[in-house]
C-alpha positions as CSV (number, residue, x, y, z in Angstrom):
1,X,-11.3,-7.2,-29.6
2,X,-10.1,-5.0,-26.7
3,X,-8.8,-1.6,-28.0
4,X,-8.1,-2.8,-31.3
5,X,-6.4,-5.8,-30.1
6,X,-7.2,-9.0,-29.6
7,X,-6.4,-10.5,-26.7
8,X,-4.7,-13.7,-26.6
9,X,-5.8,-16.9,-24.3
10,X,-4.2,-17.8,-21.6
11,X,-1.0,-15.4,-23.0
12,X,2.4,-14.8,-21.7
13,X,6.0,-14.4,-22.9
14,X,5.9,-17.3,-25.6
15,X,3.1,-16.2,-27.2
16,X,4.5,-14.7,-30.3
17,X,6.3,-17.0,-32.5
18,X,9.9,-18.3,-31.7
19,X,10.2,-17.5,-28.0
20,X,10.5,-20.5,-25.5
21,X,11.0,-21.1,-21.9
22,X,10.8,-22.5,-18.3
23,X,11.5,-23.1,-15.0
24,X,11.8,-25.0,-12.1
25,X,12.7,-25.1,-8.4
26,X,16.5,-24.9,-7.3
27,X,16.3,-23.3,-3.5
28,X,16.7,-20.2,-3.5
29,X,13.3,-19.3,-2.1
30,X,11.8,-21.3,0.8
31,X,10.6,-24.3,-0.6
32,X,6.3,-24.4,-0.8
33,X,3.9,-25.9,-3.2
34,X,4.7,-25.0,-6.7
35,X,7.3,-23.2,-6.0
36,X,9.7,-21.5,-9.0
37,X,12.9,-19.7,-8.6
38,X,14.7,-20.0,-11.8
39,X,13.6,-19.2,-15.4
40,X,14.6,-18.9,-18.4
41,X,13.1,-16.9,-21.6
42,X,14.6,-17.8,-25.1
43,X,14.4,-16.2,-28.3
44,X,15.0,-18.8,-31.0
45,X,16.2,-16.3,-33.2
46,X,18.4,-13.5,-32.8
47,X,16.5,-10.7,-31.6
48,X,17.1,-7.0,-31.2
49,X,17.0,-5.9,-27.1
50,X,15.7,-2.7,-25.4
51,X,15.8,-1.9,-22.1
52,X,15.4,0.3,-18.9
53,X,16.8,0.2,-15.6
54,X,16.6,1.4,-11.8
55,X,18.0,5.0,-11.4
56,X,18.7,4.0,-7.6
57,X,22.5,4.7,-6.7
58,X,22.8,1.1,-5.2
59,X,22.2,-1.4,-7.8
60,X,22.4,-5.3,-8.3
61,X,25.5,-6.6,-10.2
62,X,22.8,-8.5,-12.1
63,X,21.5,-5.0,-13.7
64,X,24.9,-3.6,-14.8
65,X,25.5,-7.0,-16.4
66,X,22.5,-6.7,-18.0
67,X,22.5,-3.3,-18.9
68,X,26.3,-3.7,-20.2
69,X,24.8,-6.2,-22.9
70,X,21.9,-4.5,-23.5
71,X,24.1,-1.7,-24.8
72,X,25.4,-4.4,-27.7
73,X,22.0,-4.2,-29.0
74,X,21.2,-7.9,-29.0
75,X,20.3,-10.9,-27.3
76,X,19.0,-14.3,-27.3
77,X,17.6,-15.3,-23.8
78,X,17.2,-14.2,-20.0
79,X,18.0,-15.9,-17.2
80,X,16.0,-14.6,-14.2
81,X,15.5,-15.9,-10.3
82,X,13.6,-15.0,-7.4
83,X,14.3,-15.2,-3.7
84,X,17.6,-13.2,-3.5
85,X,18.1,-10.1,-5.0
86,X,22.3,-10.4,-6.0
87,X,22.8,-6.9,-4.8
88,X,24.9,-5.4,-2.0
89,X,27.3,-8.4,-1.6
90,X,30.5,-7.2,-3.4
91,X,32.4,-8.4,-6.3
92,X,31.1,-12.2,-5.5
93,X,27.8,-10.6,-7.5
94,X,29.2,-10.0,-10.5
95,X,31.1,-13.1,-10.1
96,X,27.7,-14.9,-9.7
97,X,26.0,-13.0,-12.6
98,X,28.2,-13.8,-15.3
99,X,28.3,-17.3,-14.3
100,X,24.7,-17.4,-14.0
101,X,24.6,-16.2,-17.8
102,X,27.3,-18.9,-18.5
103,X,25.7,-22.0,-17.2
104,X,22.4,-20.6,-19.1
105,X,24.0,-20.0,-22.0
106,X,25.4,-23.6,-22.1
107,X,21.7,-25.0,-21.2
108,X,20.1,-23.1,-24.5
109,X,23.7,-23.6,-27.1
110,X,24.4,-19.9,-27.4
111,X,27.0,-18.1,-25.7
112,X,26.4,-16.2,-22.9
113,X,27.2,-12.7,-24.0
114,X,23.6,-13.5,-25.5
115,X,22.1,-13.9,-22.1
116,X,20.8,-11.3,-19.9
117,X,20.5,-11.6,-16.3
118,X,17.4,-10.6,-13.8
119,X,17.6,-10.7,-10.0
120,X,15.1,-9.4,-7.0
121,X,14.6,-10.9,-3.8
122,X,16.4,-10.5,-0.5
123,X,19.3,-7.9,-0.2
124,X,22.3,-8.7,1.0
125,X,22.5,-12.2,0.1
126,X,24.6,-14.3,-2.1
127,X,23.3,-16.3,-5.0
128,X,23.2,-20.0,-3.8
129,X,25.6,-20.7,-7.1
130,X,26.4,-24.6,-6.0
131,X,21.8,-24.8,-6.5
132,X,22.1,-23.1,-9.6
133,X,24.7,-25.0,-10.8
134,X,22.8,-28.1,-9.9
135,X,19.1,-27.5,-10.9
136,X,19.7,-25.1,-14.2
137,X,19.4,-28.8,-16.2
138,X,16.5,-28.6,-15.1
139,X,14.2,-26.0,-16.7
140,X,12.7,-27.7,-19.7
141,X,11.6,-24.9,-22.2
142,X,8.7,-25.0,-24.2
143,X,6.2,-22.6,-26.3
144,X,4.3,-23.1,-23.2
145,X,6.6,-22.6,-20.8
146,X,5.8,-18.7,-20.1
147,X,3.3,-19.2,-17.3
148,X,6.1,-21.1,-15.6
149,X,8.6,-18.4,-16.1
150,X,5.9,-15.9,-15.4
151,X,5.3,-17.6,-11.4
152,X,9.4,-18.4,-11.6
153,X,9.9,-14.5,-11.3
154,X,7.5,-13.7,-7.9
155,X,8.3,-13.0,-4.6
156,X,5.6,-11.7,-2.6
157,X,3.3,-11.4,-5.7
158,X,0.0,-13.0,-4.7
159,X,-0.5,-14.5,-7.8
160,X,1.2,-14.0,-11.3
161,X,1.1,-10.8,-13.8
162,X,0.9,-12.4,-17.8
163,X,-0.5,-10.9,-21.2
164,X,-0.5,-11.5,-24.6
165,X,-2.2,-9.4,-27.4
166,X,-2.4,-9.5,-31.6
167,X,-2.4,-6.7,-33.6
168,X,-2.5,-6.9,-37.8
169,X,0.4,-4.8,-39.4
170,X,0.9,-4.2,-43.2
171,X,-0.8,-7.9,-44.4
172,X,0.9,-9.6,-41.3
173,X,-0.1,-10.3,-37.9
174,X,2.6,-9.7,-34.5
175,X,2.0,-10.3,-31.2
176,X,3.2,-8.9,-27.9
177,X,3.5,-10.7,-25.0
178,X,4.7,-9.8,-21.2
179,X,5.2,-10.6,-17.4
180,X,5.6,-8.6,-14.8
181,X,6.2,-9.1,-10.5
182,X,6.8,-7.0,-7.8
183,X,4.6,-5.9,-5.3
184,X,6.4,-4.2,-3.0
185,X,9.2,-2.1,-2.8
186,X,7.4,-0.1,-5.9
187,X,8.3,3.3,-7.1
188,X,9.9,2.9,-10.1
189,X,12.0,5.7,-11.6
190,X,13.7,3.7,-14.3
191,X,13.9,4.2,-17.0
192,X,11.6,-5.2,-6.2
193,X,9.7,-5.3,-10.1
194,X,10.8,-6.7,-12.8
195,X,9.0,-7.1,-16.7
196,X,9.9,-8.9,-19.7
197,X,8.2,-8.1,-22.9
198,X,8.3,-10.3,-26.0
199,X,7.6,-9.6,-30.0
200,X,7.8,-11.7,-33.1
201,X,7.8,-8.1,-35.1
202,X,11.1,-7.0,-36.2
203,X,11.9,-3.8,-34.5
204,X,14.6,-1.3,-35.8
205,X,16.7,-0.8,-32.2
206,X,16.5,2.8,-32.5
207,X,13.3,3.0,-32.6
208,X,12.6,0.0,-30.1
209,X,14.3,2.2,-27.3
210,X,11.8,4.9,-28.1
211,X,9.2,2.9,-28.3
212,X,9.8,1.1,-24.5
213,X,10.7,4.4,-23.5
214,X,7.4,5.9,-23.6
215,X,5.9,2.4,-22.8
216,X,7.2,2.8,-19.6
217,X,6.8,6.3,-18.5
218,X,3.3,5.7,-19.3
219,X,3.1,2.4,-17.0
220,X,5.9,1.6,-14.6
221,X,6.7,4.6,-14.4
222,X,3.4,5.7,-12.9
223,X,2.8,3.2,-10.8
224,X,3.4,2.8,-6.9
225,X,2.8,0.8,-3.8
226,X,5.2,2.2,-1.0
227,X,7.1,4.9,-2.3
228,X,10.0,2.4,-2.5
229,X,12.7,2.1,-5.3
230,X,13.9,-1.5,-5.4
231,X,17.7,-1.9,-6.5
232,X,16.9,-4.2,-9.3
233,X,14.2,-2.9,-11.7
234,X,14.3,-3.8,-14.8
235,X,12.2,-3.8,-18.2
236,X,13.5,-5.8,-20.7
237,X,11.8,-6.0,-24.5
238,X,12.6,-8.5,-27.2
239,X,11.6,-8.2,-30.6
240,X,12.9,-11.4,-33.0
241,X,10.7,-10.9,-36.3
242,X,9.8,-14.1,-36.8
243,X,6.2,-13.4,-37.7
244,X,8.1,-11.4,-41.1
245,X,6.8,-8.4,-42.4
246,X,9.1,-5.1,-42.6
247,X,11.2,-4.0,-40.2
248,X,9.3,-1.2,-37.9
249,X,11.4,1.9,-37.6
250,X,10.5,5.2,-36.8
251,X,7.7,7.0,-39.2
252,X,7.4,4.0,-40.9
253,X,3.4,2.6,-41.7
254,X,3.1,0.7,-38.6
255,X,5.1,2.0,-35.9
256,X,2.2,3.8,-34.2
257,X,0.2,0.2,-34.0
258,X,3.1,-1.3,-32.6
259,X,3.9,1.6,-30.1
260,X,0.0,1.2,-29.1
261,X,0.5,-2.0,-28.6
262,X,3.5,-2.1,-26.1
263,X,1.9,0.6,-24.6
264,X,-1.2,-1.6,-23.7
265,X,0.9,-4.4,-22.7
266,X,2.9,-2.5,-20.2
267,X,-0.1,-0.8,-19.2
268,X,-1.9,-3.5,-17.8
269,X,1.1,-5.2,-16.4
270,X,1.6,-1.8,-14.6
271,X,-1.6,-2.0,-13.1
272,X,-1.6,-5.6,-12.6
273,X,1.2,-5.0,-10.3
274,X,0.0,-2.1,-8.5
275,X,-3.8,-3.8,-7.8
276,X,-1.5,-6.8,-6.2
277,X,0.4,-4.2,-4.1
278,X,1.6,-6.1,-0.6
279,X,-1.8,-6.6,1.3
280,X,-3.9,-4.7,-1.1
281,X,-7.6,-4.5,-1.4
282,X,-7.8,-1.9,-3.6
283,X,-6.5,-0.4,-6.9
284,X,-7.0,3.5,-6.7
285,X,-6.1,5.2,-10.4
286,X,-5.6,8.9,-10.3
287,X,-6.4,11.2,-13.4
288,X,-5.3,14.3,-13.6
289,X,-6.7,17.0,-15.9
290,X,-6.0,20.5,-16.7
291,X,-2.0,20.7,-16.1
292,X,0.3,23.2,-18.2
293,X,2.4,20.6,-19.1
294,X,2.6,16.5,-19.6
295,X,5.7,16.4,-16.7
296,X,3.3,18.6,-14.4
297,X,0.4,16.3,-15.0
298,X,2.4,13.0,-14.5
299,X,4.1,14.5,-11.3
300,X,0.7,15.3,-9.8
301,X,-1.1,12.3,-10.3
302,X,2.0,10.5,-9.2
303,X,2.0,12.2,-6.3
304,X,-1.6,12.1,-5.3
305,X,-1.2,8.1,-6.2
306,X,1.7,7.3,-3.9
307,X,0.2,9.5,-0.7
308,X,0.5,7.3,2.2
309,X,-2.4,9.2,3.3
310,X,-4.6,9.2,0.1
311,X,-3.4,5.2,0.6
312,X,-5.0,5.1,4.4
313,X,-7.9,7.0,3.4
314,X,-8.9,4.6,0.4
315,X,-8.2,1.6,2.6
316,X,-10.7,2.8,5.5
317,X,-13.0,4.2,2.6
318,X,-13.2,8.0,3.8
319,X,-14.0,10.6,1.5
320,X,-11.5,12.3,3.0
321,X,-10.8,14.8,0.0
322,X,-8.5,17.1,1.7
323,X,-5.8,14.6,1.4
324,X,-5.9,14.4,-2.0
325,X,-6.0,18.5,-2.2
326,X,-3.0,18.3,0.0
327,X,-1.2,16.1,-2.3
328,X,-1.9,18.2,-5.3
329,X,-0.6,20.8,-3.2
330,X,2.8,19.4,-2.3
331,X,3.5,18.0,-5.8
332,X,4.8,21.6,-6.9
333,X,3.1,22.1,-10.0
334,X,1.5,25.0,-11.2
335,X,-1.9,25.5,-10.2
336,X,-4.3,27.7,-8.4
337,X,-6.8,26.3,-5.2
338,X,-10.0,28.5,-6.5
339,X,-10.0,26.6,-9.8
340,X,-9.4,22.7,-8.3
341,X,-12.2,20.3,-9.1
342,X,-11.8,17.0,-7.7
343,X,-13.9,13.7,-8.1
344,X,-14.2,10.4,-6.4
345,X,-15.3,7.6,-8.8
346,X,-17.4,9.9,-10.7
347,X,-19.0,12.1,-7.9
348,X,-18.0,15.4,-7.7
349,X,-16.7,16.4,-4.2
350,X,-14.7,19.8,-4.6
351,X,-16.1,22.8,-7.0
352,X,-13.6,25.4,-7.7
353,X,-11.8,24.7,-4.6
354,X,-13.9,24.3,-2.1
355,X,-16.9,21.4,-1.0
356,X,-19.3,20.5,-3.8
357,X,-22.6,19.6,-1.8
358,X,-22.7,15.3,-1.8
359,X,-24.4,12.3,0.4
360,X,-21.5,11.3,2.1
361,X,-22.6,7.9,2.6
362,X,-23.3,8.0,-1.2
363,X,-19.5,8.4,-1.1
364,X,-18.5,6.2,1.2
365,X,-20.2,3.4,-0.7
366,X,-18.8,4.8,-3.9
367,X,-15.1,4.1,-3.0
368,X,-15.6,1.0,-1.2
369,X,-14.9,-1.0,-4.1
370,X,-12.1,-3.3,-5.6
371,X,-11.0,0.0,-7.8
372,X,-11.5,3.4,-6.9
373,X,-10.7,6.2,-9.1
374,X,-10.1,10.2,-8.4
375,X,-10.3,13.1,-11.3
376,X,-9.0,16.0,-10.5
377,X,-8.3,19.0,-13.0
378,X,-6.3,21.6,-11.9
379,X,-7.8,24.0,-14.7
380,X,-4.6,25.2,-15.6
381,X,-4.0,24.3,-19.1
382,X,-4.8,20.8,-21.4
383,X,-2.4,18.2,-20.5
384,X,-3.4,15.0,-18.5
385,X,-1.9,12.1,-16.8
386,X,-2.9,8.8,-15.4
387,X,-0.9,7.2,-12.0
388,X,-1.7,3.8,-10.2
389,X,-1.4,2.8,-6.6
390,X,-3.3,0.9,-4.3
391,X,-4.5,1.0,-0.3
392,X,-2.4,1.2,2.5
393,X,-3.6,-1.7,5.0
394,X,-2.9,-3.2,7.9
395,X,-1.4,-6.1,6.2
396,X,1.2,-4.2,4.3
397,X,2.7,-3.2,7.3
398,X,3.0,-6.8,9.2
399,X,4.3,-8.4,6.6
400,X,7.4,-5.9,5.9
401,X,8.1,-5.9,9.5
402,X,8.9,-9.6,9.3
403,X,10.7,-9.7,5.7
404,X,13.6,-11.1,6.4
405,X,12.6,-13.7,9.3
């Protein structure tokens, strides 16, 4: 049991009961060993659909499909692919979107105002439709097809982001599943990553839009890599209620174990994503403590998370705590300097403001770990946040310049 869960082996997407999927290989990414590009996730019975979407002012055909039908308050499957992005290429991208949907739709027997659409990749690029068309026979979907559809969705992802968890209701068991990608271009204000998140509870919609709602500006919300909004994020939640039970609305006996849930779920995809980040070594979490409100916690510890020189600091392993003070600083929240206290994986460096006495090599060796993890309370009032990022390294920065060739 982890939190009250228990954590399914080996879980993804089709964990809970009546989801399916797949994938396969069509060229739209550069071929390579076990390559995916194309995916599919079905629900095998109608499901009720939340979701949340990229506030950036340029955004992939593929989303305002999506979001369009997400709006209806239903659907039955998702049709995703990696390696171009579907965005900043004119009309042709809705064109391609809808038809996408379409020769899904046929593939699964539903129709295709049932099918949602995901994109991320390369801006600027039109779907290779005549390889879709050719290689969407392909995908062969199974109750153990979510790892597939899970590796189907990355880009520069180093390596695949999949949970599954089970939770006992009122005499019946659910489970929540999810996948995540995107390890760059990460600064999500939603609501290049994208997340899917299954459920065989039954879900009132109402109250599913609430509950992803503060799933995600728990999660992807807080999360970043490079201070980068992709065009195409997307968090997409399906709920089917095929394990039975009653349907889960607001105030009802078990929508607090269910919110719990999807809040775990997206939590450690969140994380999952950010400890991946584009030539990564480390996963830095930033708590902050002691902030008048719940919106001035979340902005400072997003803040101090997404400093590209907190970032540079953690990657060379300098307890370098001014930089973190400084990012407090230009977050704009309330708080006063004399009453900062600010700690690096449990050793306290700052006192009221100013240098708490500490072995800086005991320091150094402190945050030269896989995760490294700064408190700092602003004294200021009782609210507290928790953001994500990761280290700024060399690698980050040679692989962006060459993106595109």
């Amino acid at each position: 049991m982890e939190n009250s869960f228990t954590l399914v082996k080996d879980g993804s997407v089709t964990s809970p009961i009546g989801f399916i999927a797949g994938a396969t290989y069509c060229g739209i990414k550069t071929a390579g060993e076990d390559n995916l590009d194309l995916g599919i996730l079905v629900s095998e019975l109608p499901a009720t659909v939340a979701g949340t979407f990229t506030s950036n002012k340029v955004v992939s055909p593929s989303v305002t499909l999506s979001k369009r039908r997400v709006a209806n308050g239903s659907a039955r499957a998702i049709i995703a692919n990696s390696g171009c992005a579907n965005c900043s290429v004119g009309s042709q991208g809705m064109s391609d979107a809808e038809e996408m949907t379409k020769l899904a739709a046929e593939h699964v027997g539903i129709t295709s105002d049932q099918v949602l659409i995901c994109s991320t990749g390369l801006i600027g690029v039109e779907l290779p439709m005549a390889l879709v068309r050719q290689n969407m026979r392909n995908i062969s979907l199974s109750s153990d097809g979510g790892s597939l559809f899970a590796r189907s969705i990355m880009t520069t992802d180093t390596r695949p982001k999949k949970i599954a968890i089970s939770v006992e209701m009122s005499g019946y068991t659910v489970t929540v599943g999810g996948v995540a990608k995107g390890v760059g271009m990460i600064h999500p204000g939603m609501a290049t990553m994208l997340s899917f998140v299954s459920t065989d509870a039954a879900i009132e919609k109402n109250f599913l839009d609430s509950a992803l709602k503060q799933a995600v500006d728990i999660s992807f919300n807080m999360i970043d890599v490079d201070g980068d909004q992709s065009t195409n994020d997307t968090v997409l939640v399906l709920s089917n209620g095929a394990a039975g039970g009653d349907e889960i609305r607001v105030g009802s006996a078990d929508s607090e174990k269910f919110q719990s849930a999807l809040n775990y779920v997206c939590t450690y995809l969140a994380k999952e994503l950010a400890r991946d980040g584009e030539g990564a070594q480390r996963l830095i979490e930033v708590v902050v403590d002691g902030a008048e409100s719940l919106v001035q916690a979340r902005t400072a510890a997003r803040g101090i998370a997404s400093s590209m020189l907190v970032k540079a600091m953690v990657h060379g392993g300098d307890p370098n705590w001014g930089r973190i003070m400084v990012a407090l600083g230009q977050s704009g929240i309330n708080f006063e300097e004399a009453n900062v206290d600010i700690y690096a994986n449990d050793i306290h460096l700052v006192h009221r403001g100013v240098a708490f006495p500490y072995l800086k090599e005991a320091v150094v060796n402190a945050v030269s770990v896989p995760e490294v993890r700064f408190n700092v309370n602003v004294n200021q009032g009782v609210a507290t946040a928790t953001a994500w990022g990761c280290d700024l390294t060399q690698e980050y920065v040679i692989f962006n310049s060459i993106y595109s060739t």
